[in-house]
TORKOL-282979 format. One record per residue (C-alpha): residue number from 1; residue in one letter; x, y, z. Coordinates in steps of 0.5 Angstrom, whole numbers, m for minus. Each point is the difference from the previous one (the first is absolute). Last residue first. Layout:
// residues N
i/aa/x/y/z
NUM/A/X/Y/Z $
...
This chain:
// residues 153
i/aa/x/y/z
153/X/9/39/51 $
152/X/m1/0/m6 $
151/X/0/m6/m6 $
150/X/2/1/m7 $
149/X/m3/m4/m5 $
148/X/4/m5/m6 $
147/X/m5/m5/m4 $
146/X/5/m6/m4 $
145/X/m3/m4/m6 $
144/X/4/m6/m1 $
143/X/3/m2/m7 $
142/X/m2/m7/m2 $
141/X/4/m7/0 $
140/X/m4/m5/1 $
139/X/m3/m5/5 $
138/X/1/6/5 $
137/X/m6/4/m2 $
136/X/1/5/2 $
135/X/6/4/3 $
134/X/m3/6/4 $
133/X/3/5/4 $
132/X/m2/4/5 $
131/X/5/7/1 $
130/X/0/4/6 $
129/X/2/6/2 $
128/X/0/2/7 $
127/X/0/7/3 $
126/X/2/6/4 $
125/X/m2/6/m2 $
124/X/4/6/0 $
123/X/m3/7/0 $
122/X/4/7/m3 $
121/X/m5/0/m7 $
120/X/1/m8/m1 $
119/X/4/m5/3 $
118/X/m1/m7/m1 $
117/X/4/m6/4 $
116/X/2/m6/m1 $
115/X/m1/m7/3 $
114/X/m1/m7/m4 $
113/X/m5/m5/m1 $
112/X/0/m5/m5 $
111/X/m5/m4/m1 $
110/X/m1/m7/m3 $
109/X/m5/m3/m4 $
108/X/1/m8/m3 $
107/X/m3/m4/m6 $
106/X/m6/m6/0 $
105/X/m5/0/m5 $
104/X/m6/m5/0 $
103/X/m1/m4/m6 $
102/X/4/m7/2 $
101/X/m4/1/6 $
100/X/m7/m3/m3 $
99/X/m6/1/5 $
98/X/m2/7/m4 $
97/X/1/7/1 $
96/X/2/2/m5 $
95/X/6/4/3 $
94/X/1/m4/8 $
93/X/6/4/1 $
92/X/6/m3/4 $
91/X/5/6/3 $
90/X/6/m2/1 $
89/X/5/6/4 $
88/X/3/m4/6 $
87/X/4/4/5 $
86/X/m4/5/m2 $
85/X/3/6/m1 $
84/X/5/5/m2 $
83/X/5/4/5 $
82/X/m2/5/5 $
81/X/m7/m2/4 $
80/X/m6/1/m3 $
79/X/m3/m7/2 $
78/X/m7/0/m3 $
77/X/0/m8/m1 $
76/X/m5/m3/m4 $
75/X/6/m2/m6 $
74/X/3/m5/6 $
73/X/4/m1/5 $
72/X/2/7/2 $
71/X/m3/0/7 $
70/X/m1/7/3 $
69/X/1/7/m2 $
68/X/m3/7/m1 $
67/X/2/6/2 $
66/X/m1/5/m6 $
65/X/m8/m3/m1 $
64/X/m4/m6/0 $
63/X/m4/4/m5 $
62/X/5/1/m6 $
61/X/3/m7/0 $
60/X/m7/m3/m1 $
59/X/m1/6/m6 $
58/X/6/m3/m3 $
57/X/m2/m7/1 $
56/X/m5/2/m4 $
55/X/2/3/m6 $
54/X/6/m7/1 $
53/X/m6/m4/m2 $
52/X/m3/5/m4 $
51/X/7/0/m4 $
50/X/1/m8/m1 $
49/X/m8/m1/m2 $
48/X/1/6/m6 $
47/X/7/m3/m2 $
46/X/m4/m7/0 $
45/X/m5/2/m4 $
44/X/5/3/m5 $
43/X/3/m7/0 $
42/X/m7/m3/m1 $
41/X/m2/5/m7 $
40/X/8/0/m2 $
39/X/m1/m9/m1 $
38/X/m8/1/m3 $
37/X/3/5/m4 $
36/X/6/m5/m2 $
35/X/m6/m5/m2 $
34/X/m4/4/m4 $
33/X/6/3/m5 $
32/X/3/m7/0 $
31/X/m7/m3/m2 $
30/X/0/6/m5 $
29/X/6/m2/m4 $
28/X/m2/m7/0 $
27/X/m6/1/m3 $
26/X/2/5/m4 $
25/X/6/m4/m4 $
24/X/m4/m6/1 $
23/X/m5/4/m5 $
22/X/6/2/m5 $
21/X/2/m7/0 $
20/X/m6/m2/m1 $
19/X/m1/5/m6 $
18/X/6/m1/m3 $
17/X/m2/m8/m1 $
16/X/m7/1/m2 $
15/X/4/4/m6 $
14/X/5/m5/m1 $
13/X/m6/m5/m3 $
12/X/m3/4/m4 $
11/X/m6/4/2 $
10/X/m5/0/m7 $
9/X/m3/3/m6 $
8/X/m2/m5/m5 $
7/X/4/3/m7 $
6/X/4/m5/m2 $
5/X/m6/m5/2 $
4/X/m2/3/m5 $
3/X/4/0/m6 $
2/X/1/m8/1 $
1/X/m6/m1/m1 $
């Protein structure tokens, strides 16, 4: 009787073992690999929501024109005087639209503007280079996206 239960197969103890460490190995591995790509997934969405933000303000400076100027209270404005603008930069944008504030994002834009002038094949052009830059969102430390345009006279 002895003989046979020597020759029985089975899983050993220290087998289930390895094998349960070797599976939560995995499975932590791959919870860590999901998460982290959720986290780069919404950081990247950011960015892209930072740079049509200041797309477009880009595209609103360009409209008003060279002589553009008024209030300088908030990001709304189209002051291209000389100088960086607004005097209040915050920009609150309700991202998933939802009740809930705390997932709103909240950063800043600004511009830039200064006078410089261009000159290619004998004829010079006045112009303003302009510099909108975005910090987003504030309650992180995340690089800013800027867009640059030259706006003529």
């Amino acid at each position: 009787m002895l003989s046979t239960i020597r020759n029985q197969r089975g899983i050993s103890l220290m087998e289930i073992m390895v094998s349960v460490v070797v599976l939560s190995i995995a499975i932590v591995f791959l919870y860590h690999m999901l998460f982290g790509g959720r986290v780069l997934v919404e950081i990247e969405g950011e960015r892209r929501m930072a740079l049509k933000l200041a797309e477009h303000k880009i595209e609103e400076l360009l409209y008003v024109g060279y002589g553009s100027s008024g209030p300088d209270d908030d990001w709304t404005s189209v002051n291209l005087d000389v100088g960086t603008h607004p005097a209040d930069g915050t920009v609150l944008i309700d991202d998933r639209g939802t009740g809930n504030a705390g997932d709103d994002l909240m950063g800043t834009m600004s511009w830039t503007v200064r006078d410089t002038s261009y000159t290619d094949v004998g004829a010079t052009a006045d112009c303003k280079v302009v510099r909108v830059t975005v910090e987003w969102p504030l309650s992180s430390s995340r690089e800013s996206v800027s867009v640059a345009t030259l706006i003529g006279r």
